[in-house]
N, C-alpha and C positions, 0 to 999 in steps of 0.2 A: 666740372673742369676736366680736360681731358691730357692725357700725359700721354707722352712717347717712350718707348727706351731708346730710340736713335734718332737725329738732326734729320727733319724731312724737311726743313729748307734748300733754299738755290742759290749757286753763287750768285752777289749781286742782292741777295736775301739783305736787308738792314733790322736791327735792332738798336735800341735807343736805351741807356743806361742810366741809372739815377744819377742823379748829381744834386749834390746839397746848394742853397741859395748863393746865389753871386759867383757860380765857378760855371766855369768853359762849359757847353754842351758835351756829351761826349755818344757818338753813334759808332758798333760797331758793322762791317760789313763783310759779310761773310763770301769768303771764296771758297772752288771745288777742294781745294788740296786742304784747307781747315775741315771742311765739312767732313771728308772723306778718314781723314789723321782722327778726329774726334770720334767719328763712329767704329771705325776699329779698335779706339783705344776702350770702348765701350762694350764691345764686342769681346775684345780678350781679356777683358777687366785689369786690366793693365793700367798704367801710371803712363799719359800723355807728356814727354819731356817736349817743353816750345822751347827753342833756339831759336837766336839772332840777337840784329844792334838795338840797341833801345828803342822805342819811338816806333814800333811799328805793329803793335796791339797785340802783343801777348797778351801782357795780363784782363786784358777787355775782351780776349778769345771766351776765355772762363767766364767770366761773370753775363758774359749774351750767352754763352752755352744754358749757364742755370738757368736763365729769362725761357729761352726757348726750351726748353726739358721741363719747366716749371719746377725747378728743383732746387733747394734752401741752398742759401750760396754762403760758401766759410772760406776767410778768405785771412791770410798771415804771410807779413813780409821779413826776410829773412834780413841777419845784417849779420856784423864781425862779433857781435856777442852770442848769437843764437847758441845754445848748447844743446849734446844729441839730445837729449829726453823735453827739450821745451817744446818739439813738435807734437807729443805727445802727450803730456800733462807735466803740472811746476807743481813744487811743493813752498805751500805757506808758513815759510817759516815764522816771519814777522808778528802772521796770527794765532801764531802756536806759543808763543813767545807771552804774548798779552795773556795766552789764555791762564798757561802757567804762573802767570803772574798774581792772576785773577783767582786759582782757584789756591793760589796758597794764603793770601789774604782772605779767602773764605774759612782758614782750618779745614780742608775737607778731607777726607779719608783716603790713604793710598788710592785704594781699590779705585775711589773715586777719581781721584786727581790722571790717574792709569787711564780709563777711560776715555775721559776726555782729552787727554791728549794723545789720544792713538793718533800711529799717523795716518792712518787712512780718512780721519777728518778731515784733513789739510791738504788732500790732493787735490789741485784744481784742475778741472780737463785743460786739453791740447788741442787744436784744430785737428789733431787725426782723430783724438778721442771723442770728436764730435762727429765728424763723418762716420767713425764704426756702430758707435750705439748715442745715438739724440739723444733718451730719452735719459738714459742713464749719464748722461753730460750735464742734463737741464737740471738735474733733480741735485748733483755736488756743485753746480757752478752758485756763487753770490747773485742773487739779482743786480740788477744795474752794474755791474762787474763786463770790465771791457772785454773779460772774454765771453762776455754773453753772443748769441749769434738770433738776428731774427729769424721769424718763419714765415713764409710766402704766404698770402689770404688763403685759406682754403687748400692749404699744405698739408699731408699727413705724413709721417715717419718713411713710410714703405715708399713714396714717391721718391725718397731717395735725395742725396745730394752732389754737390759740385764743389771739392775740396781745391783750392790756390795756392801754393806755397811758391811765393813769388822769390824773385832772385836768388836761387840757392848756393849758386858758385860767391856770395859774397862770407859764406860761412867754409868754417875749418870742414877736410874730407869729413870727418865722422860722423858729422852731421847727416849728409846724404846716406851714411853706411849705415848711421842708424834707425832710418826707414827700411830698408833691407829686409829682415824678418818681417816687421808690422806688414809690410806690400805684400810680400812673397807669401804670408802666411791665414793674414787675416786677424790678425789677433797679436797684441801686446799687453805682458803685466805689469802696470805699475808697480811701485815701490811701496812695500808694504802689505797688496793684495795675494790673495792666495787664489781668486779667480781670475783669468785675462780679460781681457775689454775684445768682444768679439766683432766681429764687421757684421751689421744688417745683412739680412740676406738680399736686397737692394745696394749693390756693391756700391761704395762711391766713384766720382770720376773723380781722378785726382790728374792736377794740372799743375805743372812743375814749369817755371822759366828759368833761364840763364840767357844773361849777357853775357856771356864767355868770358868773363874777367879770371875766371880761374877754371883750369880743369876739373872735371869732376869723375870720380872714379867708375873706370868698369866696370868693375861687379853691379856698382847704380845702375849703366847705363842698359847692360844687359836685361834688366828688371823692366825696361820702358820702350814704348813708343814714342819714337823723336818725332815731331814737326820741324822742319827747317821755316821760320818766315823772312822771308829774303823781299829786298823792292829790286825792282828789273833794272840789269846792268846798262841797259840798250835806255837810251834817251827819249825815242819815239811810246817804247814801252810803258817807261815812267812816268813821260805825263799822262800819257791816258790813265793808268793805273790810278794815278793822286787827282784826277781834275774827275772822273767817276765817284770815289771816294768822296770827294768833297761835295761834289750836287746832294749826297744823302746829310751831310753837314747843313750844308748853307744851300737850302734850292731856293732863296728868294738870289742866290748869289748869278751876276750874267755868266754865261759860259767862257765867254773872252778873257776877264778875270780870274778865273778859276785856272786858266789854259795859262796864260801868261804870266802867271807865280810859278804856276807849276814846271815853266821852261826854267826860269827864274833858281828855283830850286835844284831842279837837273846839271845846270851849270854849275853851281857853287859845289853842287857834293860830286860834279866832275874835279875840276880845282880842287877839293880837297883832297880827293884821294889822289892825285897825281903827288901832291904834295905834303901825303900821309898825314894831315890835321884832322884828329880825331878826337871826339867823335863826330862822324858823319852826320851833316843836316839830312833829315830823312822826314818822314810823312810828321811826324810832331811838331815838327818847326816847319811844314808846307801849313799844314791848319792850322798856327798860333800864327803866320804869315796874312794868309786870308782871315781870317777871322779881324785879327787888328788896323787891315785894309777896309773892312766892311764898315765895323765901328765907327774909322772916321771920316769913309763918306759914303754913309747907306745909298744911297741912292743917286751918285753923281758918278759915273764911268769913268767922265774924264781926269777926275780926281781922284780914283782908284788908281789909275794906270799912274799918275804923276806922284804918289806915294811908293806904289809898289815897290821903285826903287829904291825908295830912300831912307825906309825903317826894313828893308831886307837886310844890310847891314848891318844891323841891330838881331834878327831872329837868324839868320842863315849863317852869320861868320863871328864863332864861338871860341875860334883857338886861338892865340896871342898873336902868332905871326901873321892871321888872316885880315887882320883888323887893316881899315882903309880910310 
């Protein structure tokens, strides 16, 4: 198998994403300005920051990147509990607790009971701490333990990975600040260690999104490469843009179809933004659009077009005042 260090695909490039039984396809498509954003943040071994509204494939940039780099993909979504060090590694207290429990019902000797409950037994990795060193992640983490990470067929360590920490404007600054060192430096110590957890000499990429729901600090942002992913202001733009996108989605889909959702769409997140109802319908609700079009009538045009209308106010018009 053969590995790249940088994206030699072409915009217009598609990759197709796993997806567990009974959920939506999901394909992403690569344009120049991802392709280009991704190999310099590879290049400067830097932290690629994606911006933009939701719904327009960040976090799908990442997980095609691993596919195409052949490289083990770790992936952790931020929210209002994240704390700085859980990007990093958490501590078991819960099974430190048992264990205590466990060995004083045994009688066991200080020395012993000391032992076993150091805390460096109880450190569980962090998705960063899986991107710096694999091996030594694989060897502390619990089997069948959610934070276990698979490995690609035919994956070895040195092929290196593709770290996600999705939405991180949804967590307090410190969080973002507390990557700072680890990014900047290559290395963080857990709590308890006397050695730091080093970065593989196979740097990870690491790929950071925000919806902008909240600023994130300077000093962060200095440390990274921003992507902006924006859908085109210009209306002619936009359906080309989403009715291209969509033929890698659905090519049993007609093109008529495909064009005529997609004006469909253009319209309403015109409308909306005129009349700031946000968030803006954008490519996730053009593909949950078509998609739900298809469904219910594979194969009849003229019952495509005579639906499109009619469940668009249902996927397109999401804010209170929009509703019709």
């Amino acid at each position: 198998m053969s590995h790249s260090l940088f994206l030699k695909c072409k915009p217009g490039d598609f990759t197709e994403l796993p997806t567990q039984d009974g959920m939506p396809e999901q394909v992403h498509v690569f344009d120049a300005q991802s392709i280009e954003a991704v190999n310099a943040a590879l290049a400067a071994r830097r932290p690629l920051l994606v911006r933009g509204e939701p719904g327009t494939g960040k976090s799908q940039l990442a997980h095609a990147v691993a596919i195409q780099l052949k490289r083990a993909f770790i992936s952790c979504v931020v929210d209002a509990r994240t704390e700085p060090g859980d990007l990093m590694w958490r501590f078991d207290a819960v099974e430190r607790l048992a264990e205590a429990q466990l060995a004083a019902s045994l009688g066991l000797k200080p020395e012993q009971i000391g032992a076993r409950l150091a805390v460096t037994r109880y450190l569980r990795p962090g998705p960063l701490w899986w991107a710096f060193d694999w091996d030594d992640a694989k060897g502390r983490a619990n089997p069948g333990n959610s934070g276990m990470y698979a490995e690609p067929e035919e994956w070895q360590v040195a092929d290196g990975t593709v770290l996600l920490i999705d939405e991180i404007d949804k967590a307090e600054s410190d969080v973002p600040n507390s990557l700072l060192e680890a990014l900047g430096i290559g290395r963080f110590t857990p709590s308890g260690m006397t050695e730091p957890i080093r970065m593989h000499k196979t740097s990870p990429l690491v790929v950071i999104t925000t919806n902008e729901e909240r600023a994130l600090p300077d000093a962060f942002l200095r440390r990274c490469l921003v992507l902006f992913l924006e859908l085109p202001a210009d209306e002619a733009e936009l359906v080309a843009l989403l009715s291209a996108r969509a033929r890698r989605h659905f090519p049993q889909a007609k093109p008529e179809i495909l064009k005529e959702a997609a004006i469909q769409l253009a319209q309403d997140r015109a409308e909306a933004k005129r009349n700031q109802w946000f968030p803006l319908p954008g490519q996730a609700e053009y593909l949950d659009l078509v998609r739900a079009v298809l469904a219910l009538h594979p194969d009849d045009l003229r019952g495509q077009r005579r639906v499109l209308r009619q469940i668009g106010r249902y996927v397109l018009r999401k804010h209170p005042e929009a509703r019709v």
